[in-house]
Each structure stands twice: as structure tokens, then as C-alpha cells.
MARGU-336212 format. One record per atom (N, C-alpha, C, O, CB): x, y, z; atom name; residue number from 0. Coordinates in steps of 0.1 Angstrom, whole numbers, plus 2048, in hexadecimal, padded with zeros to 3 digits. Each point is the difference from the previous one (the first is absolute). Glycine has a CB too. Layout:
<pators>
{{X,Y,Z},"CA",NUM}
...
</pators>
This chain:
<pators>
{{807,5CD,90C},"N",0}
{{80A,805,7F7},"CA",0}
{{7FA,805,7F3},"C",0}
{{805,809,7F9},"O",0}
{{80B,7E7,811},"CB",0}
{{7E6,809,7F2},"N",1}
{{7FD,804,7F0},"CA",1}
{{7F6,80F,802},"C",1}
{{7FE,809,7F8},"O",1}
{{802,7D8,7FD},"CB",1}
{{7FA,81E,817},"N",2}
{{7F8,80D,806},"CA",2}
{{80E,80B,7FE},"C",2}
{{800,807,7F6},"O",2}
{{7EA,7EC,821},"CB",2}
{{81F,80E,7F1},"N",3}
{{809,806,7FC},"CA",3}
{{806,805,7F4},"C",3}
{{804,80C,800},"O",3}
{{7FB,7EB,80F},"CB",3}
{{803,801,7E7},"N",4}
{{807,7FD,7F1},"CA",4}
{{7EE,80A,7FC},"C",4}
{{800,80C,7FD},"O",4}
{{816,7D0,800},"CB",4}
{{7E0,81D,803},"N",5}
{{7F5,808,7FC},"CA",5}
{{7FF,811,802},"C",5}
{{7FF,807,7F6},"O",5}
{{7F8,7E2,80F},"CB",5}
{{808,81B,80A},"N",6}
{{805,80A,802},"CA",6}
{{809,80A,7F9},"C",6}
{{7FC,80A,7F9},"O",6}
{{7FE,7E8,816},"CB",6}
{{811,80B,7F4},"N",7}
{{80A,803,7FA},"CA",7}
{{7FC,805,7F2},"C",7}
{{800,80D,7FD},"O",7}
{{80D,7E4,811},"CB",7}
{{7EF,805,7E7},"N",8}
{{7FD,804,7F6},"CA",8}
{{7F7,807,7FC},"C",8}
{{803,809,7F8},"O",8}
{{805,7EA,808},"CB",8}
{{7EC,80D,804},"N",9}
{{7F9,80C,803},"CA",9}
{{807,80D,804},"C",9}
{{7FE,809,7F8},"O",9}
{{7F3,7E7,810},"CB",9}
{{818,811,803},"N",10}
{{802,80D,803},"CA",10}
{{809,805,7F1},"C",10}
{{7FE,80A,7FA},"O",10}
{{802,7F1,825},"CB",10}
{{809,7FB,7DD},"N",11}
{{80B,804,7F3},"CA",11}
{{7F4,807,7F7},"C",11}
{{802,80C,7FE},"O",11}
{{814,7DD,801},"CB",11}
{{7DF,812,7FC},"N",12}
{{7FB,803,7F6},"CA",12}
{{7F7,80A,804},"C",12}
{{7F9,807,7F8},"O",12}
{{80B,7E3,7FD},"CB",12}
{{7FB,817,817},"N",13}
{{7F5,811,803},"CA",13}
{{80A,80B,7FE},"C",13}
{{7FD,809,7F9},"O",13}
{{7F2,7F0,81C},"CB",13}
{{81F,807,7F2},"N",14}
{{807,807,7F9},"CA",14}
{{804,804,7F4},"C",14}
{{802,80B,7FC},"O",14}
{{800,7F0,814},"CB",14}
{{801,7F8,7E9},"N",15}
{{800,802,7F5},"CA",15}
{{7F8,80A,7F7},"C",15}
{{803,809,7F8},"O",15}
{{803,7E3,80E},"CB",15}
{{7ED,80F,7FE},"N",16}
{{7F5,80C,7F8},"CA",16}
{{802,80D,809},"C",16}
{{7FF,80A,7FA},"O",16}
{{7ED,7E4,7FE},"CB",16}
{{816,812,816},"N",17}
{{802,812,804},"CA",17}
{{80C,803,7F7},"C",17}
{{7FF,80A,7F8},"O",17}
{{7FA,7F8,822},"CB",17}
{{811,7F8,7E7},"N",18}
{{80D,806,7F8},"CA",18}
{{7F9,803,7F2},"C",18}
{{802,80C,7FD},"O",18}
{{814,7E6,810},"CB",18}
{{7E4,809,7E9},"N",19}
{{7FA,804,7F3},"CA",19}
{{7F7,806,801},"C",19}
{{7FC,805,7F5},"O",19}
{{80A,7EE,803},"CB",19}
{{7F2,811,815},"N",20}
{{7F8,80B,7FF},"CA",20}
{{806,80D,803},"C",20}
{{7F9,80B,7FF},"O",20}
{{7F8,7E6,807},"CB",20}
{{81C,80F,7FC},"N",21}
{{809,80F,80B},"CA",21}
{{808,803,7F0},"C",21}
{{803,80B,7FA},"O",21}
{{805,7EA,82B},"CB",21}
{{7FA,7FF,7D8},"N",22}
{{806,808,7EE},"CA",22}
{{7F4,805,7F9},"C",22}
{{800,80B,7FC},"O",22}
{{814,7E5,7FD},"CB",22}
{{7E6,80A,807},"N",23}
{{7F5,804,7F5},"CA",23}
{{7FC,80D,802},"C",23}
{{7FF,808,7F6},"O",23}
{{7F8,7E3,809},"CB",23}
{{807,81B,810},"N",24}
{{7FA,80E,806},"CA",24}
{{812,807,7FA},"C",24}
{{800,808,7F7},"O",24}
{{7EA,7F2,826},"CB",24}
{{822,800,7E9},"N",25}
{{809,80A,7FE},"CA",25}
{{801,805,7F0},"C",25}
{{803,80B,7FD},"O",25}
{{80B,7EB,81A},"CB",25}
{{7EF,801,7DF},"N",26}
{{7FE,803,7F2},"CA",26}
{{7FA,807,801},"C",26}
{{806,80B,7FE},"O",26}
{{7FD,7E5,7F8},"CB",26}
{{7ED,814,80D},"N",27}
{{7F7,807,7FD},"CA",27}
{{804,80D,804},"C",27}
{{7FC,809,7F9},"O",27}
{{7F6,7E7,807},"CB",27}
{{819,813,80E},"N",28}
{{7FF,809,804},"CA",28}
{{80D,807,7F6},"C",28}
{{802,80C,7FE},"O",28}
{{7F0,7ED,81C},"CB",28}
{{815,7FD,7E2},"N",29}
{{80F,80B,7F5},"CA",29}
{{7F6,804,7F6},"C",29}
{{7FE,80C,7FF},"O",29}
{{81E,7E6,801},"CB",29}
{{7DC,805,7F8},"N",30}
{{7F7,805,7FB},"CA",30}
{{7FD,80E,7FE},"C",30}
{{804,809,7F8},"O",30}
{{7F7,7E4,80F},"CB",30}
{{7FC,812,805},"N",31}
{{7F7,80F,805},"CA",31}
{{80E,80B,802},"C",31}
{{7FF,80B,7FB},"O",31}
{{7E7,7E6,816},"CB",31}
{{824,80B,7F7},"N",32}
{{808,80C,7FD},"CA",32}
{{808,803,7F7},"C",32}
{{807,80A,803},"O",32}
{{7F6,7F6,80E},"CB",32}
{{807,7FB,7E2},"N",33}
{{804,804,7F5},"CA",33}
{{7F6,807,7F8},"C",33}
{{802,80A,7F9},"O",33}
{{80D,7E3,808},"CB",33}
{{7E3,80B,803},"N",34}
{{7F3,80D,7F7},"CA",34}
{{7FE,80D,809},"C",34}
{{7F9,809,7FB},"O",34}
{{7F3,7E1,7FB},"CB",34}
{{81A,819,817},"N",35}
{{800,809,805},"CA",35}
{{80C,807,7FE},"C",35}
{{7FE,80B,803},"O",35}
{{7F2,7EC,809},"CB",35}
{{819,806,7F1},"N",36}
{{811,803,7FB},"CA",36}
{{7FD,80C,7F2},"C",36}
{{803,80B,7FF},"O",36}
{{80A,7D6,807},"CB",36}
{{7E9,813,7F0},"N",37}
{{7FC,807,7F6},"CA",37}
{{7F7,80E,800},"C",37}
{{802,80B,7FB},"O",37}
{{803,7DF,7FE},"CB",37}
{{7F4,812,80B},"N",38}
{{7F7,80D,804},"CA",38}
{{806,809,805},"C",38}
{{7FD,80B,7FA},"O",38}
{{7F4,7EA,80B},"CB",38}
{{818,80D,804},"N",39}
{{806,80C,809},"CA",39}
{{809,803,7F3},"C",39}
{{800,80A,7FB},"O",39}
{{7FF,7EF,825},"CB",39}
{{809,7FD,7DC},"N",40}
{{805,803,7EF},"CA",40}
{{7FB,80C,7F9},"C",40}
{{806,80B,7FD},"O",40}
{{7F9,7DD,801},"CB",40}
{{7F4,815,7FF},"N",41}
{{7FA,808,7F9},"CA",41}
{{7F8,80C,802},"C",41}
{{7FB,808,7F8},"O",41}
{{807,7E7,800},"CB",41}
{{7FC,80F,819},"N",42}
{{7FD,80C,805},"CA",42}
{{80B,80F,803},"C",42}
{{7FD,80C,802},"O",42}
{{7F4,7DF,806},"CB",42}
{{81D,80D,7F6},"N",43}
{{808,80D,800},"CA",43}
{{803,805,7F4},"C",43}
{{801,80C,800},"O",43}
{{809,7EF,812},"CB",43}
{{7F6,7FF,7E3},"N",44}
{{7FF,7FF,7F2},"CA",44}
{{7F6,80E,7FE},"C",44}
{{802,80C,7FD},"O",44}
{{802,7D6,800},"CB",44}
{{7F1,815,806},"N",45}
{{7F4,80D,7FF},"CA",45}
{{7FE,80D,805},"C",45}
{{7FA,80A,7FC},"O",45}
{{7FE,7E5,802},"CB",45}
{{80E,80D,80F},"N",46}
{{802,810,808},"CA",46}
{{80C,805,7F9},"C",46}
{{7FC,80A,7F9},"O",46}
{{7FC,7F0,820},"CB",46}
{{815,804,7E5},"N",47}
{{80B,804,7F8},"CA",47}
{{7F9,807,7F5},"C",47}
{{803,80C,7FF},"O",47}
{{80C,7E1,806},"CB",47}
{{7E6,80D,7F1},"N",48}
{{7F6,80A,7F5},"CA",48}
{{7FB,807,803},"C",48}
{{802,80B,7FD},"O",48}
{{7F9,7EA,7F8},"CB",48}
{{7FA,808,815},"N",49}
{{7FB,80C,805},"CA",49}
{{807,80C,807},"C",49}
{{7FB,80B,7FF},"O",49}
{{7F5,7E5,800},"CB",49}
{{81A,80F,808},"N",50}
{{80A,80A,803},"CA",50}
{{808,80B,7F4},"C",50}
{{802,80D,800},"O",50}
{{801,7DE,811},"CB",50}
{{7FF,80D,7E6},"N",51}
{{804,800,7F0},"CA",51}
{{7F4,80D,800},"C",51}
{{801,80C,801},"O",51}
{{808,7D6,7F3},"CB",51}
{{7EC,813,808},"N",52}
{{7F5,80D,7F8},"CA",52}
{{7FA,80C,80A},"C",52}
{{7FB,809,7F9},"O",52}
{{7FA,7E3,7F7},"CB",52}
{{80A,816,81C},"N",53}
{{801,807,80B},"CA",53}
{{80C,80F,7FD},"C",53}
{{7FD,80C,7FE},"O",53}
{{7FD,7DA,811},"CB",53}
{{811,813,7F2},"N",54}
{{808,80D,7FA},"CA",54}
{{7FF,804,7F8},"C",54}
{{800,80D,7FF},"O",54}
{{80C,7F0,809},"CB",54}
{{7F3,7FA,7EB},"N",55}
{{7FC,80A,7F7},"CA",55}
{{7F4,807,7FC},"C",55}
{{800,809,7F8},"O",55}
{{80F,7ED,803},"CB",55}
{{7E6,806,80A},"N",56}
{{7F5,807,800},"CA",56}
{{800,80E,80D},"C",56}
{{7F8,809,7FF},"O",56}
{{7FE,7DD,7F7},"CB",56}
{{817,81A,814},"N",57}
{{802,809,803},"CA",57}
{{80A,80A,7F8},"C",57}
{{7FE,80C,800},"O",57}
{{7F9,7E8,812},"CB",57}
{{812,807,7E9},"N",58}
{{80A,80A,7F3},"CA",58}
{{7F5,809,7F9},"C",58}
{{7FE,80C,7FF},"O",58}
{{816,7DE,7F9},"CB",58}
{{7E4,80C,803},"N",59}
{{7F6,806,7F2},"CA",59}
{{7F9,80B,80A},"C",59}
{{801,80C,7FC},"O",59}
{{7F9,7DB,7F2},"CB",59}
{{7FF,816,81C},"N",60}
{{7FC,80B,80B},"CA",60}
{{808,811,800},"C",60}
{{7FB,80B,800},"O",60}
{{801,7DC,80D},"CB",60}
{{811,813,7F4},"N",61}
{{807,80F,807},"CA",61}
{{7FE,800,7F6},"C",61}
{{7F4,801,7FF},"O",61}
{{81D,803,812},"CB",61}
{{7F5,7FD,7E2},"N",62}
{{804,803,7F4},"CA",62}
{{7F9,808,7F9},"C",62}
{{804,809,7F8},"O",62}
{{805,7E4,80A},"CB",62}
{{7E7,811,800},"N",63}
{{7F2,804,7FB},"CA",63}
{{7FD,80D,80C},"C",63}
{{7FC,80B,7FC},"O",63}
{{7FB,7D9,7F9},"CB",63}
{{80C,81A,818},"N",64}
{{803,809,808},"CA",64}
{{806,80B,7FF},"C",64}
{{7FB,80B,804},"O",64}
{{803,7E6,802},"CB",64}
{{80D,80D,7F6},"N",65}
{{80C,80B,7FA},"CA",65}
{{7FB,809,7F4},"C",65}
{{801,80D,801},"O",65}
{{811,7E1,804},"CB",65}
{{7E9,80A,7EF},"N",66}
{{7FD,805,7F7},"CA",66}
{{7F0,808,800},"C",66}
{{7FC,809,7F9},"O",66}
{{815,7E5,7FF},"CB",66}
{{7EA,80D,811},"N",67}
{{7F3,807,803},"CA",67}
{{803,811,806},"C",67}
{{7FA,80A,7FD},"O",67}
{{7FA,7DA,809},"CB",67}
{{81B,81A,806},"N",68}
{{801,80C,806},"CA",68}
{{808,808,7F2},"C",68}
{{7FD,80C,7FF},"O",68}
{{805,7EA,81F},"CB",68}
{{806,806,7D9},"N",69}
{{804,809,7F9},"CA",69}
{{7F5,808,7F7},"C",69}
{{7FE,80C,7FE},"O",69}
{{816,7E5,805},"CB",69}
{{7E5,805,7F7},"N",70}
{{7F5,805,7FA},"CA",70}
{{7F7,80C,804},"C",70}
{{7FB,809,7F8},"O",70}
{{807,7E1,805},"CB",70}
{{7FC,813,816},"N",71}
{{7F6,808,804},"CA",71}
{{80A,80F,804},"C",71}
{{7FB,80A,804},"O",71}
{{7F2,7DE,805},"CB",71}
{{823,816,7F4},"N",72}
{{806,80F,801},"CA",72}
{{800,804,7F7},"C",72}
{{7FE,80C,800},"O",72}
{{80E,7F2,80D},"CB",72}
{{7F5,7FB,7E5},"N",73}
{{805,808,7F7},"CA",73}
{{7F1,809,7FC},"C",73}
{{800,80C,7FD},"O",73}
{{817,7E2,7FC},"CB",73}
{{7DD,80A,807},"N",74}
{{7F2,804,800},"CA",74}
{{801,80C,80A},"C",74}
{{800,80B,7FA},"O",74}
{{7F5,7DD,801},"CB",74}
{{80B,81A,80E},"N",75}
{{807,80C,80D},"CA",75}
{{806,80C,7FB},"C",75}
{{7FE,80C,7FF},"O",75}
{{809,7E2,810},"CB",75}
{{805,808,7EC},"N",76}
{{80D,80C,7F8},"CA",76}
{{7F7,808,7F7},"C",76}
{{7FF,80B,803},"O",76}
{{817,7E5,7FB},"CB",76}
{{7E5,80C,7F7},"N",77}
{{7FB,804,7F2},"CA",77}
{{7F0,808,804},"C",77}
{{7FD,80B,7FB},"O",77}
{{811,7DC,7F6},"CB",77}
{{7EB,814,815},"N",78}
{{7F8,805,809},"CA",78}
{{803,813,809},"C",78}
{{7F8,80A,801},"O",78}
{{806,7D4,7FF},"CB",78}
{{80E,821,806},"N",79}
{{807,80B,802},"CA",79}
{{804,80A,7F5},"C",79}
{{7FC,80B,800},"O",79}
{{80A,7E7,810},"CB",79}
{{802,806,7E7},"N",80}
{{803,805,7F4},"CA",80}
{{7F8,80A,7F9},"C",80}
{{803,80B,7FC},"O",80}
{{805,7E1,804},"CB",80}
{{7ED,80D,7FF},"N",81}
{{7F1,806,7FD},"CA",81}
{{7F8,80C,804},"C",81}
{{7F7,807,7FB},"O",81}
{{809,7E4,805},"CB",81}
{{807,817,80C},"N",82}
{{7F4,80A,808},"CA",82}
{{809,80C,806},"C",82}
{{7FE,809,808},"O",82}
{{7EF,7E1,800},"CB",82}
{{821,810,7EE},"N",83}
{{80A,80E,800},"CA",83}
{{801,809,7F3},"C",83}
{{807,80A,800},"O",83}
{{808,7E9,810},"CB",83}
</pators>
């Protein structure tokens, strides 16, 4: 009987420590995905900016584009102008 009662107790207290080892991992793992929560956080954040500075670094593009083709007509135009 006391082999039993011994037993027994043993088995309660190995579990015991698996069950505090299976929290301990599940903590670590909310952990790890709340710092992965954050990250992807800040990774759309940052793409959102860089999207941001993307267009407008294409705006400023056309814009300079545009003004380059007017430039190079009116230079054309006046150029014509000239040689009438």
C-alpha cells in the first residue's frame, strides 16, 4: 500500500512539473508572438512610408518630365522663330 501511496505521489508531482513546464513554453510562445505582432506592426507602417515616398518621388518625376518637354518645345519654337 505505501509502494502505491509512494507511487502515486511521484506520478502527481512529475506532472505537476510537466504542467509548469507546458505554461512556461506557452508564455514564451504569446511572448514571441506579440514581438512578432509588433514587428509585422511596423513593417506595414514602413511599407505604408515607403509607398508614400515612392509616389511622390514619382509625382516629382512626371512633373520635371513635363517641364523638361515644355522647355525643350519652346527652345524648338524660338529656335524656328529664329531661322524665319
Amino acid at each position: 500500500m505505501a509502494n502505491i501511496l509512494l507511487s502515486m505521489t511521484i506520478l502527481i508531482v512529475v506532472q505537476f512539473v510537466w504542467i509548469l513546464a507546458l505554461q512556461y513554453q506557452i508564455n514564451q510562445l504569446t511572448a514571441a508572438a506579440e514581438i512578432r505582432e509588433i514587428r509585422i506592426t511596423n513593417l506595414e507602417q514602413s511599407e505604408k512610408k515607403q509607398n508614400s515616398i515612392l509616389y511622390s518621388t514619382y509625382s516629382t518625376i512626371w512633373d520635371l518630365q513635363k517641364q523638361w518637354n515644355d522647355l525643350n518645345f519652346r527652345v524648338l519654337e524660338n529656335s524656328w522663330k529664329l531661322g524665319n
